[in-house]
N, C-alpha and C positions, 0 to 999 in steps of 0.2 A: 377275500377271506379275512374273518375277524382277526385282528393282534389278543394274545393272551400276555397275563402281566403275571410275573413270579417271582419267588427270590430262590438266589441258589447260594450258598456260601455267603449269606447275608448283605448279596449283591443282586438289587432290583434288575430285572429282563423282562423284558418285552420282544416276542416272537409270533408268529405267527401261530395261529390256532391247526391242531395237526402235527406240528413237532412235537418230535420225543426228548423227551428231559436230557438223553447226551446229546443232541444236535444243539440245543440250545446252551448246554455248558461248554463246547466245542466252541461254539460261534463267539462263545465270551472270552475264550484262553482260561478256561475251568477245565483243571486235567480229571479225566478219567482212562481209566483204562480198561481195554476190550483185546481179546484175541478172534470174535466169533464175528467181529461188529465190520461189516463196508457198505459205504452208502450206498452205494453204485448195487450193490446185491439186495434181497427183501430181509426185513429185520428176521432174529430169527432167536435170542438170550440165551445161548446153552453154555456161557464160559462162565458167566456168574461173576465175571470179573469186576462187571460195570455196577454193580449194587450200590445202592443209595438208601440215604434214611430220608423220608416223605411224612411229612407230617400228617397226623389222620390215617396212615396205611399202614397194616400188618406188614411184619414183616422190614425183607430189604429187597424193594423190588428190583429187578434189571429197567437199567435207566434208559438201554436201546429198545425197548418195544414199551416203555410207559409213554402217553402222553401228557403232554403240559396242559396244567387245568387252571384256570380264574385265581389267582391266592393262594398257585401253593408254593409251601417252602419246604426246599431241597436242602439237605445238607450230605458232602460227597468223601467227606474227611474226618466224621466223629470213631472214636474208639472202635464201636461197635464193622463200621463200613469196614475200617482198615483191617481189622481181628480176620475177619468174613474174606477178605480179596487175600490175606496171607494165609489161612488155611486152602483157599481155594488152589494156591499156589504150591503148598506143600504138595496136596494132592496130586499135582499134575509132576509133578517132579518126581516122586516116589516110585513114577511109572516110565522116568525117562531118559535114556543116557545120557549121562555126565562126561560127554566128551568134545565137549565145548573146545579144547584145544585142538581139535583137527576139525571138526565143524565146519562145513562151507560157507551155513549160515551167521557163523560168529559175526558181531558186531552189525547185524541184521533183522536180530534174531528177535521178537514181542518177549517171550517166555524171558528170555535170558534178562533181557533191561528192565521187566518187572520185578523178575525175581532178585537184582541188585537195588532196584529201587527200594523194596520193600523189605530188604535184608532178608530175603529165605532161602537157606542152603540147602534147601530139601531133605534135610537129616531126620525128621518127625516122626515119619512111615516108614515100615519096613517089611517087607511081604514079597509075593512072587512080582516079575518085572515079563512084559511082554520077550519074546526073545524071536520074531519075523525073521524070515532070509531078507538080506536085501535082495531087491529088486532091479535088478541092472541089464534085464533083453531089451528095453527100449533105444531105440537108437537116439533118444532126444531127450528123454527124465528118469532120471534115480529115482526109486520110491524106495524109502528107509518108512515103514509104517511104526517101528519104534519109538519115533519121534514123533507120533502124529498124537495130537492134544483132540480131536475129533470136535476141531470146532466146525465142520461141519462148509468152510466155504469154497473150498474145492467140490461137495457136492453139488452146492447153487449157483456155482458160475457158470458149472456143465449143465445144468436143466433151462438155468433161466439167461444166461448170456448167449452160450453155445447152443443150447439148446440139443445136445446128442444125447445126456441121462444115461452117460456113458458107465458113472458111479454112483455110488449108494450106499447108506448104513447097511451092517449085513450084523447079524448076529445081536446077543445081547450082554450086557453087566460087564465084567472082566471081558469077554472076548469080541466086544464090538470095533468093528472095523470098519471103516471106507473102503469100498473093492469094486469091481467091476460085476454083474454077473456071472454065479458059478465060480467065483472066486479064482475068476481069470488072471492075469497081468494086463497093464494097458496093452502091451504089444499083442496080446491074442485076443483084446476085446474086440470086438466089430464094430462098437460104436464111437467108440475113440478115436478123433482126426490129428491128435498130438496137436492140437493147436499151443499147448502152454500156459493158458490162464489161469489153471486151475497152482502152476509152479509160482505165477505171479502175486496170487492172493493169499499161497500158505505164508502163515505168520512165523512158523518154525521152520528145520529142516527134514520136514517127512518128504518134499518134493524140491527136486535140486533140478539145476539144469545139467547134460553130462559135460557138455565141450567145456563147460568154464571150472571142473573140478579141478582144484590143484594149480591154476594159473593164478590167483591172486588173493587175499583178502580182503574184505571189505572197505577196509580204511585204505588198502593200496591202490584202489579203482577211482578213473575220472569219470565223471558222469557226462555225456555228450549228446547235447538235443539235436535229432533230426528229424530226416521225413525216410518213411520206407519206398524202395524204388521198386516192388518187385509188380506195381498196379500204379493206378490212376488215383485212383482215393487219395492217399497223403497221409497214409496214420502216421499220426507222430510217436517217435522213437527216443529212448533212452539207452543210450551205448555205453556200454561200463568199458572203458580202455587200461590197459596198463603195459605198458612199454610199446605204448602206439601199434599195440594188436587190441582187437574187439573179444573182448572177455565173454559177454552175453550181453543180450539184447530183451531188453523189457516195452512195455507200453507207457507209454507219455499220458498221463491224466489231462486231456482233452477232450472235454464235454463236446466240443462243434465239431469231434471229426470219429475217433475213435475211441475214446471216453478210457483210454489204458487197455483194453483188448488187440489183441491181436492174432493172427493166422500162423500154421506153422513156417508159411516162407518166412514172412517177416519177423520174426522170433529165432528159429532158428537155420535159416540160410544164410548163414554168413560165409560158409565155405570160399564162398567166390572174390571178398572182399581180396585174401591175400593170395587167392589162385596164382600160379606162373604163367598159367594161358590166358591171362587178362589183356586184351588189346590196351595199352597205354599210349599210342602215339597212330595216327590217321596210316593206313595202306595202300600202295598202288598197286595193283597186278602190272607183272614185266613181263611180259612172251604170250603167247595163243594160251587162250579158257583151255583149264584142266591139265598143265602144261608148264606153266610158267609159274614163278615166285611171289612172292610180296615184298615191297623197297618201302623204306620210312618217310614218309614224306611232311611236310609243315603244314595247318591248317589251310593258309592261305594257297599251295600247292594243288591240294586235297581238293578245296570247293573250286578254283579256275579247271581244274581239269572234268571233275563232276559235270559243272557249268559245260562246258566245252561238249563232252561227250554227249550229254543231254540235247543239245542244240543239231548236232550233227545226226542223231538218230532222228531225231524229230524232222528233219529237212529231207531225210533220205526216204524215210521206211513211214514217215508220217505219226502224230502225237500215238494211236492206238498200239503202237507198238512199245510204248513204254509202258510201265506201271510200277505200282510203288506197294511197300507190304510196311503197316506201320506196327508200332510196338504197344503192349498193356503198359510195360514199366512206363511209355511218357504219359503228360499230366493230358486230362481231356483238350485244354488250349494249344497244346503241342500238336495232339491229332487233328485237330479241328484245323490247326494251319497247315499240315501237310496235305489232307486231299483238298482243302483251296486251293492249295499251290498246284496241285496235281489237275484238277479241273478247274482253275482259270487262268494259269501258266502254262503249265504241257499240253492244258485241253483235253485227256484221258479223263474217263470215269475208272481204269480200271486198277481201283485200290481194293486191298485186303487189310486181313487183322489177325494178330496172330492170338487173339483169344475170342476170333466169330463161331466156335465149337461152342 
């Protein structure tokens, strides 16, 4: 693909031909600002946030769906841009509650660090203000639609990530909304699998997670890279901890595995992390099956007796009579060594899986 040559902020770029004017000011450390705008989703300009002055172009076009053309020059900071992105801002404010002190999303928040960026207190407008029930039957996400600025990317992550088209624009002018059909709740849609992407990618607080309301603030949360156990895959995880309990659990911006998407286990199953009926230490059975206890025992305890018993059935009753049932949570390398183990150590073929349904 041809490279195209520009300036932006009276800083020459060279980018590939097909980029749009904010990926190429991105790639530079040229701020703009977007609420509507993820890569990862199709462009789509309905925040108006990202305008630019374009020389030769009417107007102040949105910089995420313009692309870069041969000689042109971008400017992201004249009077006119910044007028333009603080009105835009009043606007959106005029419509939204100011209760940023109890906020889950404080200090998380696009709306809020623009609108300190750019000094707007929202005082400008004055008029009627949405006034939605909250939304609180879902066993997994608050919808507050008060606060929803309707950029629009919780529709496109459900149509074109998830693919259920679970939501959608409904209505029009003052009363447009993101909803479900029939102006359902997520809990009574049909198409809704609560996966959570749609809570990942709001910029505000119109979609919250429930289990981490109230446990922490932003600034009070450690961020901790993992991998989710609940499958083979590996998506990688972002655990927000504070007081060495898991707050909530987002998706890891990893292009080679799970690109920040994630399922409702891995999202939100954490249940189990601080369960009491969590096996923490290896078990023996003591007395006759259905009958007898379980004693604590040491790893190395654990596999000699394993070993042991293993060998003693296999001598007695012969290898067919053992078999083995492996797990989703281990990785494919983990399964793959246990029916080796199984068919060229015990000799059995006869393995299972607990997700061959």
């Amino acid at each position: 693909m041809a490279d195209v040559t520009l300036t932006i902020d009276g800083k020459r770029i060279t980018v590939p031909a097909g980029t749009t004017v904010l990926q190429a000011a991105r790639d530079n450390g040229i701020f703009i600002p977007t609420l509507c705008h993820d890569e990862r989703l199709s462009p789509w300009g309905g925040c108006r946030l990202c305008v630019v002055e374009i020389e030769g172009m009417r107007g102040l076009p949105a910089s995420c769906v313009t692309a870069v053309a041969e000689g042109m020059v971008v400017r992201t900071d004249t009077p006119a841009v910044i007028e333009a992105r603080k009105m835009m801002l009043e606007l959106l404010l005029a419509n939204h509650p100011a209760d940023c002190l109890t906020c889950s999303k404080s200090g998380a928040c696009k709306l809020q660090d623009y609108a300190y960026y750019y000094g707007v207190r929202g005082d400008e407008f004055r008029g009627e203000k949405h006034d939605y029930p909250l939304e609180e039957d879902n066993p997994f996400i608050v919808r507050d639609l008060n606060k929803c600025v309707l950029c629009g990317k919780c529709v496109r992550v459900c149509t074109e990530i998830q693919v259920n088209d679970a939501i959608d624009f409904a209505h029009r002018g003052f009363n447009t909304k993101v909803t479900p059909a029939m102006d359902a709740t997520l809990k009574t849609s049909e198409e809704c699998v609560f996966c959570g992407n749609c809570v990942q990618v709001c910029p505000v607080g119109a979609l919250t997670e429930k289990a981490s309301l109230w446990r922490g603030r932003e600034w009070e949360l450690t961020k901790v890279r993992t991998t989710c156990t609940f499958c083979g895959v590996g998506c990688n995880l972002e655990v927000a901890v504070k007081d060495d309990r898991v707050v909530r659990v987002r998706g890891y911006d990893n292009p080679l595995v799970n690109n920040g998407w994630l399922c409702v286990k891995g999202r939100f199953g954490t249940d189990f992390v601080e369960s009491p009926d969590r096996i923490t230490r290896p078990l023996i059975r003591v007395g006759a099956r259905g009958e007898g206890r379980f004693r604590e025992a040491t790893w190395d305890e654990a596999l000699a007796f394993t070993a042991q018993r293993l060998t003693e059935i296999k001598e007695q009753y012969g290898s067919r009579a053992i078999g083995a049932l492996s797990s989703a949570r281990c990785t494919n390398e983990e399964n793959y060594l246990m029916q080796k183990f199984m068919r060229a150590v015990i000799g059995s073929n006869n393995v299972d899986h607990c997700a061959r349904t």
